[in-house]
ZABA-763470 format. One record per residue: x negated, y negated, z of N, C-alpha, C in turn. Coordinates in nm, 4 decimals, always signed. Layout:
% residues N
R       nx       ny       nz      cax      cay      caz       cx       cy       cz
R        X        Y        Z        X        Y        Z        X        Y        Z
...
This chain:
% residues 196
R       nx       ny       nz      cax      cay      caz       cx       cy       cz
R  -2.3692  -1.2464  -1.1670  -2.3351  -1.1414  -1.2606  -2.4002  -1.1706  -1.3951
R  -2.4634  -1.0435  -1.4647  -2.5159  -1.0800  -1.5929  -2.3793  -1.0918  -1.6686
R  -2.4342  -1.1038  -1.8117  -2.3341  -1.1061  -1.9587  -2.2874  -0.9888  -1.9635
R  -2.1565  -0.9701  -1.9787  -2.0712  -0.8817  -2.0151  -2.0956  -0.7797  -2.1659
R  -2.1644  -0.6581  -2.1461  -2.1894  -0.5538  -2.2645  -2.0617  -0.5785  -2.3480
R  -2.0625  -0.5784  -2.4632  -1.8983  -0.6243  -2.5372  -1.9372  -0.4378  -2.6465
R  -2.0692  -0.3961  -2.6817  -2.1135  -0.3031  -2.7866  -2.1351  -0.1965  -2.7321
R  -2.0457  -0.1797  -2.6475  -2.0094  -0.0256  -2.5863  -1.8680  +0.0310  -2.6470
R  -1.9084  +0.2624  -2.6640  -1.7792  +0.3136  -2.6950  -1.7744  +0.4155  -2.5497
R  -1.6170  +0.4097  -2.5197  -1.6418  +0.5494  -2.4039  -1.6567  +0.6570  -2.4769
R  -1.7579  +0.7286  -2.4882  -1.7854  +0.8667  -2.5485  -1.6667  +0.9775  -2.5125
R  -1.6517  +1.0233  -2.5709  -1.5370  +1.1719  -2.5553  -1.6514  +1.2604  -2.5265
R  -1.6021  +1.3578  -2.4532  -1.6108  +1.4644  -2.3986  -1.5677  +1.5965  -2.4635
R  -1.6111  +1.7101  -2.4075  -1.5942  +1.8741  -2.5400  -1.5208  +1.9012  -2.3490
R  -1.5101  +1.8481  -2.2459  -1.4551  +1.9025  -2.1427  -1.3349  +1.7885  -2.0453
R  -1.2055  +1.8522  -2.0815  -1.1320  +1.7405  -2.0413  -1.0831  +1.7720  -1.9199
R  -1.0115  +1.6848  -1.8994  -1.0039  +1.6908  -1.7321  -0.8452  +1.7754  -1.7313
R  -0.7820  +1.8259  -1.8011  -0.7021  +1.9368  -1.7715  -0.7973  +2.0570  -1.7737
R  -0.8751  +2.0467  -1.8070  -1.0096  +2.1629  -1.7931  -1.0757  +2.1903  -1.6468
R  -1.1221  +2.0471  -1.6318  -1.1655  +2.0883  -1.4825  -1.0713  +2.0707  -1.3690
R  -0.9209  +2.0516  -1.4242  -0.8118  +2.1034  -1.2936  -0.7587  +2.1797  -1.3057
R  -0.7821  +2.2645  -1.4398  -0.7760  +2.4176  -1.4072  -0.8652  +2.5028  -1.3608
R  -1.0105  +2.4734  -1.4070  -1.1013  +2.5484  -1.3049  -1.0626  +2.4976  -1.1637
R  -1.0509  +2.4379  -1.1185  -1.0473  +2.3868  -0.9642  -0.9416  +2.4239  -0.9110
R  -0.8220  +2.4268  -0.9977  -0.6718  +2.5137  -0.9244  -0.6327  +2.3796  -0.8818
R  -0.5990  +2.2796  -0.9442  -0.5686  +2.1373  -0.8700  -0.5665  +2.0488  -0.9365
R  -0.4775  +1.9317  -0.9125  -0.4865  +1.7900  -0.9925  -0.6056  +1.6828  -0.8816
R  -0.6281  +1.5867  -1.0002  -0.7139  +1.4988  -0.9103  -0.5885  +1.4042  -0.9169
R  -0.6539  +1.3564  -0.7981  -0.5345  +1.2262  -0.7391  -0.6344  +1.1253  -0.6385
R  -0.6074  +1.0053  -0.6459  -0.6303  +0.8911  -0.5372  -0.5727  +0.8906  -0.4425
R  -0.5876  +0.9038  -0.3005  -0.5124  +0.8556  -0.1911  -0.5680  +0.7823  -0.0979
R  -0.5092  +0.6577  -0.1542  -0.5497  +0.5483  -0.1303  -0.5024  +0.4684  +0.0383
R  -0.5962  +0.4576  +0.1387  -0.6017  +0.4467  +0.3102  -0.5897  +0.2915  +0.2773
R  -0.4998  +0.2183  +0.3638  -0.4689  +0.0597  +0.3741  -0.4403  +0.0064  +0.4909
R  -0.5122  -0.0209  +0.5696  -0.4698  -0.0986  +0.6802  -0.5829  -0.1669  +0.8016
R  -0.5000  -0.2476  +0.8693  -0.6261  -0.3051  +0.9865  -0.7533  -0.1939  +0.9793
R  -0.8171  -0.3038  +1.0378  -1.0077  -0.2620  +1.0839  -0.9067  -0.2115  +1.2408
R  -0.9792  -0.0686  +1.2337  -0.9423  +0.0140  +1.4121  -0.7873  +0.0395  +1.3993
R  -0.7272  +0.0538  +1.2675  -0.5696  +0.0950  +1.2594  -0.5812  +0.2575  +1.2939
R  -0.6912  +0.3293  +1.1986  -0.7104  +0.4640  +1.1998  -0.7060  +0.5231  +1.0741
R  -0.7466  +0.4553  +0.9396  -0.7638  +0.4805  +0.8608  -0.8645  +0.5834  +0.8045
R  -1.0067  +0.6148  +0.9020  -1.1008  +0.6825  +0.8624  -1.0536  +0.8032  +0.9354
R  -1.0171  +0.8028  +1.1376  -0.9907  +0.8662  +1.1639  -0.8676  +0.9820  +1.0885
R  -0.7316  +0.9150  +1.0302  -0.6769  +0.9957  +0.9926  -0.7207  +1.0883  +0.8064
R  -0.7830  +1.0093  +0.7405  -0.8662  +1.0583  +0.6419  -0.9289  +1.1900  +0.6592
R  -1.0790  +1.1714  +0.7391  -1.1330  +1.2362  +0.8081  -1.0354  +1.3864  +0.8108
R  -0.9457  +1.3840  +0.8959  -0.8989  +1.5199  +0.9516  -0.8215  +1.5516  +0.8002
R  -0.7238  +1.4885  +0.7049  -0.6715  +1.4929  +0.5852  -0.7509  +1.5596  +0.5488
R  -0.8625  +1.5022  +0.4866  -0.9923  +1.5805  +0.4152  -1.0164  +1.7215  +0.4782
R  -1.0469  +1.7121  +0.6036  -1.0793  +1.8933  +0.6572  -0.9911  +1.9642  +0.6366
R  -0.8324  +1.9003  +0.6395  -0.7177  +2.0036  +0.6497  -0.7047  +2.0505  +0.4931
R  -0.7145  +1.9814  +0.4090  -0.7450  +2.0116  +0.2188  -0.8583  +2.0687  +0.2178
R  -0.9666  +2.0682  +0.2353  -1.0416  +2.1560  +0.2677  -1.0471  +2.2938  +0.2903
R  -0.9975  +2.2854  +0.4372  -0.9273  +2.3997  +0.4706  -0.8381  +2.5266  +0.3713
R  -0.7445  +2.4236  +0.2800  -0.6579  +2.5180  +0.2302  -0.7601  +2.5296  +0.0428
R  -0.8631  +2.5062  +0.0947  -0.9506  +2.5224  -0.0575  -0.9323  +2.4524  -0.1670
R  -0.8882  +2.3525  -0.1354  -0.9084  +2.1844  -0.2554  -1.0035  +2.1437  -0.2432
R  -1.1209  +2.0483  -0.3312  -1.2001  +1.9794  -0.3471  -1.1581  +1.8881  -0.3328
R  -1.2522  +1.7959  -0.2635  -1.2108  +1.6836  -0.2041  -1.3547  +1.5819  -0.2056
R  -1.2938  +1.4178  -0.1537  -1.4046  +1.3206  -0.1503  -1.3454  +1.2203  -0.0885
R  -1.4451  +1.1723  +0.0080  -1.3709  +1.0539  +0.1225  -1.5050  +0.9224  +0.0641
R  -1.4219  +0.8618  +0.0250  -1.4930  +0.7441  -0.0023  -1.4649  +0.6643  +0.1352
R  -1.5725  +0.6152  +0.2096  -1.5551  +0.5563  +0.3588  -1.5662  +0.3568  +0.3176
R  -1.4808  +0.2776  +0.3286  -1.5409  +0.1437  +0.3339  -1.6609  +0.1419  +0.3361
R  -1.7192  +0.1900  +0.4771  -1.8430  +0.1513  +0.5282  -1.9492  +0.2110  +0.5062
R  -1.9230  +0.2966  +0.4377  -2.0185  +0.4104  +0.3666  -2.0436  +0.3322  +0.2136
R  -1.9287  +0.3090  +0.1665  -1.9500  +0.2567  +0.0591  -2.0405  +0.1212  +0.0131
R  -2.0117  +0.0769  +0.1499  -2.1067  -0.0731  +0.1331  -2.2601  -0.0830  +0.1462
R  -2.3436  +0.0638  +0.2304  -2.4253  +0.1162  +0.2141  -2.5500  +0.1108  +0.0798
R  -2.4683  +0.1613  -0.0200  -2.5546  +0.1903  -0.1277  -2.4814  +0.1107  -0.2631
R  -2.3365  +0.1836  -0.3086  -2.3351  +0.1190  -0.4103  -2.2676  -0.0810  -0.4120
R  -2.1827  -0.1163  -0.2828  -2.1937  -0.2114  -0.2883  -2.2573  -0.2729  -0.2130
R  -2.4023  -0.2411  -0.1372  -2.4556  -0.2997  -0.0420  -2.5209  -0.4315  -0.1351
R  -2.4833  -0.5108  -0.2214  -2.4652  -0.6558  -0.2712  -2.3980  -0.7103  -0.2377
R  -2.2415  -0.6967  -0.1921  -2.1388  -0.7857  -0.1598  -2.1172  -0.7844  -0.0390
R  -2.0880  -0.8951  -0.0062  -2.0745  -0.9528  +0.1413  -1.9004  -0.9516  +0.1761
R  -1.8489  -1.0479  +0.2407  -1.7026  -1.0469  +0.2597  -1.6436  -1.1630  +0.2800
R  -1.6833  -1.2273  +0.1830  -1.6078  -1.3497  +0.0820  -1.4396  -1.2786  +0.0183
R  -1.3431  -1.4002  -0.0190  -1.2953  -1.2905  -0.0890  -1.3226  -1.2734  -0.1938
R  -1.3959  -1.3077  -0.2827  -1.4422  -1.2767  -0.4007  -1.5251  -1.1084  -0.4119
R  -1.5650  -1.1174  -0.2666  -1.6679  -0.9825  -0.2857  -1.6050  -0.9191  -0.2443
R  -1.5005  -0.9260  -0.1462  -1.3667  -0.8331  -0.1232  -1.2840  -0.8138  -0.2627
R  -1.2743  -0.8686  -0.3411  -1.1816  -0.8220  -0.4518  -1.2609  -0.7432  -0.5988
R  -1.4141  -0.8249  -0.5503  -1.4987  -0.7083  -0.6158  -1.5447  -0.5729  -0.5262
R  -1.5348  -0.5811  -0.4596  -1.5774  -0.4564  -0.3709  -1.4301  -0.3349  -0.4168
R  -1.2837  -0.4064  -0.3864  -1.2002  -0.2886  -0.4380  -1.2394  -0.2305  -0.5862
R  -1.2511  -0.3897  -0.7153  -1.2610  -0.3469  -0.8325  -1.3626  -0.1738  -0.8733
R  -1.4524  -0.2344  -0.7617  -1.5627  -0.1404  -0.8077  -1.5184  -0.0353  -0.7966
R  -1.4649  +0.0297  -0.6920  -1.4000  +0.2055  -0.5715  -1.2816  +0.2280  -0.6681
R  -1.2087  +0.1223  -0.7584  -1.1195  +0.1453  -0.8292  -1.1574  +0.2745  -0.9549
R  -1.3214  +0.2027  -0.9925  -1.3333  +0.2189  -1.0995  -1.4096  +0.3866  -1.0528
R  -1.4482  +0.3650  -0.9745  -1.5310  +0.4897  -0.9222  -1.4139  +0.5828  -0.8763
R  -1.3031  +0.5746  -0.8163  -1.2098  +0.6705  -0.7855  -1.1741  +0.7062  -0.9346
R  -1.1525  +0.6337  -1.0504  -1.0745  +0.6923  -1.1067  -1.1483  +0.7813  -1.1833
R  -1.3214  +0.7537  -1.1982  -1.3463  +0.8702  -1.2303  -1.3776  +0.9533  -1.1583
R  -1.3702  +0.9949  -1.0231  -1.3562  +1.0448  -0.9416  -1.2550  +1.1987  -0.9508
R  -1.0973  +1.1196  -0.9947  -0.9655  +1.1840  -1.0068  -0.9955  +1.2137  -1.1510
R  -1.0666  +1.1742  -1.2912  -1.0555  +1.2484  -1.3732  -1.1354  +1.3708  -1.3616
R  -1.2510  +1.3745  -1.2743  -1.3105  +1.5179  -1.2490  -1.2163  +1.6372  -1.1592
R  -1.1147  +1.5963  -1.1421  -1.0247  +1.7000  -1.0861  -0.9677  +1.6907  -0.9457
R  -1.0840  +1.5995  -0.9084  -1.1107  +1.5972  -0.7209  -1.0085  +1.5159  -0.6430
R  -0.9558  +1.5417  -0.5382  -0.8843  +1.5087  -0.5038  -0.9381  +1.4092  -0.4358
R  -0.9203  +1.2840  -0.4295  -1.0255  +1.1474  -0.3606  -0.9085  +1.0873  -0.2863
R  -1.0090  +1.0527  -0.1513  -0.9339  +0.9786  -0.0271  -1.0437  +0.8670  -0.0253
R  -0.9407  +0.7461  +0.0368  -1.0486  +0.5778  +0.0199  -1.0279  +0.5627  +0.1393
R  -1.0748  +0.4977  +0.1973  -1.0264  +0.4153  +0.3794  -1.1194  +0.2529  +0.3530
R  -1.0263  +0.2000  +0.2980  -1.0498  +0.0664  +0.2614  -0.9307  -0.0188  +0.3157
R  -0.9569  -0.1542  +0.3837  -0.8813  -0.2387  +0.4145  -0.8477  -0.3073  +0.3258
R  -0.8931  -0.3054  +0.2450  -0.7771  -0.3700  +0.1101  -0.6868  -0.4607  +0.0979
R  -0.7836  -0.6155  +0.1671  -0.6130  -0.6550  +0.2258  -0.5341  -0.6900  +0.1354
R  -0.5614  -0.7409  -0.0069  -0.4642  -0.8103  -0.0838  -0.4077  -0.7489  -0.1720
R  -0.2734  -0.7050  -0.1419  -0.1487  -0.6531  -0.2288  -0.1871  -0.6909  -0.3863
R  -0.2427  -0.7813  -0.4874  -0.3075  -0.8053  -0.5857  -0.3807  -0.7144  -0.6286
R  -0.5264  -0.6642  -0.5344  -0.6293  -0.5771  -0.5602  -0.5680  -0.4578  -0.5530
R  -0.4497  -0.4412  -0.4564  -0.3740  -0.3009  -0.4513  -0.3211  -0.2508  -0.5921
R  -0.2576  -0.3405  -0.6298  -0.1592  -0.3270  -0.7850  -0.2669  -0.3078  -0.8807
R  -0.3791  -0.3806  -0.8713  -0.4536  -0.3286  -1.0198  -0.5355  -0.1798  -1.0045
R  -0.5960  -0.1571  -0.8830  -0.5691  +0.0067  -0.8582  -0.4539  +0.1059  -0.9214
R  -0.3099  +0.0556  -0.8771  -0.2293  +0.1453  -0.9122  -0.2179  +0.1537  -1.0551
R  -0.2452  -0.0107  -1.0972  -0.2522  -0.0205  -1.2662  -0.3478  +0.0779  -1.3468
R  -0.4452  +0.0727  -1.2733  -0.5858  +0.1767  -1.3182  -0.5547  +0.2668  -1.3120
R  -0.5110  +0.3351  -1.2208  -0.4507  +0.4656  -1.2007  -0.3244  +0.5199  -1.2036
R  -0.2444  +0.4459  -1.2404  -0.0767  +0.4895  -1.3024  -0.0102  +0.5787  -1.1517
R  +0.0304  +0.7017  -1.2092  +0.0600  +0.7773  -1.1542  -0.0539  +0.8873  -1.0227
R  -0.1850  +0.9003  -1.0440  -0.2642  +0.9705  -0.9668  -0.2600  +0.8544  -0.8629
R  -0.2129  +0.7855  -0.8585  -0.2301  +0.6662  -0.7152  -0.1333  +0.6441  -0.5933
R  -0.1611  +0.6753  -0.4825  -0.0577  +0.7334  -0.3306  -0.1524  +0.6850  -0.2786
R  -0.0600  +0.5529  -0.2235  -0.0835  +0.4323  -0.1089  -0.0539  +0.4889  +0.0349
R  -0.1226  +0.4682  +0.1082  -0.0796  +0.5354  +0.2460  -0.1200  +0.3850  +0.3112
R  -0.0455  +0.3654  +0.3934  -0.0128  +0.2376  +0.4701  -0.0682  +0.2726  +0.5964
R  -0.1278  +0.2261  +0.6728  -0.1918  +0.2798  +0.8423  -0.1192  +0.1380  +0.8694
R  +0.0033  +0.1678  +0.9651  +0.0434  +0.0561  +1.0143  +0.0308  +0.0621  +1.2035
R  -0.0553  -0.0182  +1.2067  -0.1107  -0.0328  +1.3624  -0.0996  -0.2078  +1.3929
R  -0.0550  -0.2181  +1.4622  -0.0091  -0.4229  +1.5164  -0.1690  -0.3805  +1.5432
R  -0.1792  -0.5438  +1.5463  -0.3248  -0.6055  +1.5606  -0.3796  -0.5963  +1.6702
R  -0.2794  -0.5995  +1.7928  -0.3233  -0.6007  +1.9260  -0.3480  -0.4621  +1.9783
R  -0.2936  -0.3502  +1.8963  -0.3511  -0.2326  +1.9302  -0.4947  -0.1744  +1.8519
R  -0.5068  -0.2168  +1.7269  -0.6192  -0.2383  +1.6623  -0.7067  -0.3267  +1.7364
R  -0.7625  -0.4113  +1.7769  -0.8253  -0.4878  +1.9036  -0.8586  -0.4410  +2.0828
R  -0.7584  -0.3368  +2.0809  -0.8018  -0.2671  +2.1897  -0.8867  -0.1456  +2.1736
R  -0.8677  -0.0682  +2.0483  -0.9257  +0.0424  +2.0583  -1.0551  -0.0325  +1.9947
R  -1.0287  -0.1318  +1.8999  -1.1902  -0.1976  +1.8669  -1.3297  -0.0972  +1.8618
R  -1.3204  +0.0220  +1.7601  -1.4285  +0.0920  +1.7698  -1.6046  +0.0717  +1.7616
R  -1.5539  -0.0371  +1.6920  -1.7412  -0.1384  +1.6341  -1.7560  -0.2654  +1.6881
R  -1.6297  -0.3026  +1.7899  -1.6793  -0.4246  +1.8839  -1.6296  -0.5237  +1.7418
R  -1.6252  -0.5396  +1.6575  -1.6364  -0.6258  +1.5370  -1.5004  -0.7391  +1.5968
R  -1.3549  -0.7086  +1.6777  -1.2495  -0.7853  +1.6696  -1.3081  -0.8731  +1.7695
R  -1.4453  -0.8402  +1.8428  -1.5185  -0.9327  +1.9812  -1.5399  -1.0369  +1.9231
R  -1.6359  -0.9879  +1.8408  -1.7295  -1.0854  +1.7716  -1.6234  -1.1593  +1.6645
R  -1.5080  -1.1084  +1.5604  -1.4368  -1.2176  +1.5153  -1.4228  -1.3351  +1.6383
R  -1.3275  -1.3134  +1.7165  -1.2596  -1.4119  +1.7952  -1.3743  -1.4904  +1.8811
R  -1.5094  -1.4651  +1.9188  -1.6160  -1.5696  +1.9564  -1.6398  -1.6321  +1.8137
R  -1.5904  -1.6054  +1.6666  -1.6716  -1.7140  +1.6111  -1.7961  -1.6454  +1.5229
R  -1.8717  -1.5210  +1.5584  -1.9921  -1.4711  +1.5367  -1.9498  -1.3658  +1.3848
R  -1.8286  -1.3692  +1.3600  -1.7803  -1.3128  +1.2261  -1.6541  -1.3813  +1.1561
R  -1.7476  -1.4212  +1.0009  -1.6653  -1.5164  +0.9579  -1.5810  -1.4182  +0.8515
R  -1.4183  -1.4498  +0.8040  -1.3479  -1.3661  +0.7047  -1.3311  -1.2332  +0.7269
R  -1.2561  -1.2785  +0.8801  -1.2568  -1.1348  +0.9739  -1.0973  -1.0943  +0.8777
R  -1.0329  -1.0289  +0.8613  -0.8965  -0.9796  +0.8251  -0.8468  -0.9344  +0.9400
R  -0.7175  -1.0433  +0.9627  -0.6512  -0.9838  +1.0566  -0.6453  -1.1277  +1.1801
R  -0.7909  -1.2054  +1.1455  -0.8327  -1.3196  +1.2599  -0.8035  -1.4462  +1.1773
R  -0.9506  -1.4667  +1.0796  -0.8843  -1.5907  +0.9871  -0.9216  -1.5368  +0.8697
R  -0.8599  -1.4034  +0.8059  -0.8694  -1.4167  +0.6616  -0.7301  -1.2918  +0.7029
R  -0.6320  -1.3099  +0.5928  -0.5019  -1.2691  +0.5959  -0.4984  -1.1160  +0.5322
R  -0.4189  -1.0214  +0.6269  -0.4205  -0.8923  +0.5396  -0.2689  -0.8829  +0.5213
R  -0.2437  -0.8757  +0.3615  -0.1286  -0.8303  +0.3117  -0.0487  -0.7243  +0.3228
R  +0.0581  -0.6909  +0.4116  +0.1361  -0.5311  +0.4587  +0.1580  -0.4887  +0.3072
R  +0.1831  -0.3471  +0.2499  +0.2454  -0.3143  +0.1357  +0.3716  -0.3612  +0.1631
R  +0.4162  -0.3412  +0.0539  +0.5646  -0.3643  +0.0267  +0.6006  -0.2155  +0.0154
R  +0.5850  -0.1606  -0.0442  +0.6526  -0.0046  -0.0952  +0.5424  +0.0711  -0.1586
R  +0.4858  +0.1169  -0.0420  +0.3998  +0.2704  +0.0015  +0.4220  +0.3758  -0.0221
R  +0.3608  +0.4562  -0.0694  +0.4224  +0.5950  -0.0964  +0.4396  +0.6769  +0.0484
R  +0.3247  +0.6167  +0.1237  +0.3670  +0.6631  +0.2279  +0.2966  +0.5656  +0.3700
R  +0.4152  +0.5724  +0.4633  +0.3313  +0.4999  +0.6049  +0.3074  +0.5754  +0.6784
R  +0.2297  +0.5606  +0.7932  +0.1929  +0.6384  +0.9168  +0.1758  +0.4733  +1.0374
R  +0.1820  +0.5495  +1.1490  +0.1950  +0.4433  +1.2644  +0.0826  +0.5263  +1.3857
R  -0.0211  +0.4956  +1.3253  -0.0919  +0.5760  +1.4343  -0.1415  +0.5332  +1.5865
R  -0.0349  +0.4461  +1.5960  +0.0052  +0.3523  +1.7623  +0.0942  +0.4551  +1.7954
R  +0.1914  +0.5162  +1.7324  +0.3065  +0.6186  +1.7398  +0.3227  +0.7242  +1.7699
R  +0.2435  +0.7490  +1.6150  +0.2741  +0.9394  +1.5610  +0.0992  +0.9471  +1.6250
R  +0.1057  +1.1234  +1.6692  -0.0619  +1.1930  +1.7047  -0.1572  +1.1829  +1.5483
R  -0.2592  +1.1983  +1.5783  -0.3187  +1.2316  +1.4528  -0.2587  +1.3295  +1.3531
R  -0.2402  +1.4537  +1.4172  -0.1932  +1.5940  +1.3121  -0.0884  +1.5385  +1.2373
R  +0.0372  +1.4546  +1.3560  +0.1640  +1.4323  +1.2911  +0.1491  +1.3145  +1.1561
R  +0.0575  +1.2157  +1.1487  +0.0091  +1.1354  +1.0743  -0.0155  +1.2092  +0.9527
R  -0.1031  +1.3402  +0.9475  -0.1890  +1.3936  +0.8478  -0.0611  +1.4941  +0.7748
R  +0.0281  +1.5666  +0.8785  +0.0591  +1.6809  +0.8441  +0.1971  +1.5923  +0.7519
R  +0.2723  +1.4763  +0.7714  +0.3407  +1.3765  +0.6810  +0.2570  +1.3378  +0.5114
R  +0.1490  +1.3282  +0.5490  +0.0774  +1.3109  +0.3946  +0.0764  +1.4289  +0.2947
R  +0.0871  +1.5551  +0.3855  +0.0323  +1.6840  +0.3480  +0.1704  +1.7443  +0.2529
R  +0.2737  +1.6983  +0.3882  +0.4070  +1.7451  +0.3151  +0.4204  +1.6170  +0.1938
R  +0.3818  +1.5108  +0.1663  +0.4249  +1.4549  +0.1017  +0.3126  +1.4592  -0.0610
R  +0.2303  +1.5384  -0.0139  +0.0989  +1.5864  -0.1235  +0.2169  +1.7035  -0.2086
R  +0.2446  +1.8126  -0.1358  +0.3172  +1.9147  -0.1760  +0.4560  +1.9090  -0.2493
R  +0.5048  +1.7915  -0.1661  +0.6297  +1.7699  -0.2481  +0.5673  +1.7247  -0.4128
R  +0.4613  +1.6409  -0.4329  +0.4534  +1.5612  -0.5481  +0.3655  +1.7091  -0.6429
C-alpha cells in the first residue's frame, strides 16, 4: 500500500441524495448476502434483484466473484485481503446507496468484525441477510468444485475448512435455503424490505 493522501476535502455536491431518491421513487439501501461458499447467496440475490426489478426499483448486485475480477483482482485470500476486500465493497456500496440504488452484496464475509464496520459505515441503510446452509449441504451442492479442492489440500484459507466463518449474531434477516424454496427465501426479504 502507498502513503495515505492526508490533503483531501469530500467535495459537496448541488445534487443530494434525497434528490436522487426522489427522482428514483426509492431509498438506497445495502443488503448485505452472508454466508457459506454454495449456501445460496448469489442464487437467492440473483432472483431478489429480478423480483425489485420487476416492481421498478433500481437496483445493483455486487457478486463476490465478480467483484474480484476487476476492482479487487489484487487481493488474494489471506485474511488480511479478506478484510480488505470487505473494506473496499463497504466503501463502494455506500456510495452506491447514496446514489439512491438499492444495492445487494453476496459476499462471504466471514468475520462478524468486517460485518460491524459495514454496518458502522452504513448506520441504518444496512440489512444483513444471513444464508444459513450447514456445511455439509454447502459441500454437496459444491457449485465450483472449490469444497474438492479445499479438503485435497489444493486450496489454502478455504472458509468453512481451515479458515473460520463467523454465524451473525442478530441479522436483520435469515433464510435457510437447505429449507425454505428459493421464492420463499426471496419473498421473506421482500416482505421484510416493505415493512422497513
Amino acid at each position: 500500500m502507498g502513503i495515505k493522501a492526508t490533503n483531501i476535502v469530500w467535495q459537496q455536491t448541488n445534487v443530494s441524495r434525497q434528490d436522487r431518491e426522489k427522482l428514483l421513487r426509492q431509498k438506497g439501501i445495502l443488503i448485505w448476502f452472508t454466508g457459506l461458499s454454495g449456501s445460496g447467496k448469489s442464487t437467492v440475490a440473483t432472483m431478489l434483484e429480478k423480483k425489485l426489478h420487476d416492481m421498478g426499483k433500481l437496483t445493483y448486485l455486487l457478486d463476490g466473484d465478480n467483484v474480484r475480477h476487476g476492482l479487487n483482482s489484487d487481493l488474494g485470500f489471506s485474511i488480511e485481503d479478506r478484510i480488505e476486500n470487505i473494506r473496499r465493497i463497504a466503501e463502494l456500496s455506500k456510495l452506491f446507496v447514496d446514489s439512491g440504488v438499492i444495492t445487494i452484496t453476496t459476499f462471504i464475509s466471514p468475520f462478524i468484525k468486517d460485518r460491524e464496520a459495514v454496518k458502522e459505515l452504513l448506520k441504518d441503510d444496512f440489512i444483513e441477510v444471513y444464508v444459513d446452509c450447514p456445511i455439509e449441504v454447502c459441500e454437496k451442492r459444491d457449485p465450483k468444485g472449490i469444497y474438492k479442492k479445499a479438503r485435497k489440500g489444493e486450496i489454502k484459507n478455504f472458509t468453512g475448512i481451515d479458515s473460520p466463518y463467523e454465524p451473525p449474531v442478530n441479522p436483520e434477516i435469515t433464510v435457510k435455503t437447505h429449507i425454505d424454496s428459493l421464492e420463499e427465501c426471496v419473498s421473506k426479504i421482500i416482505d421484510y424490505l416493505e415493512l422497513k
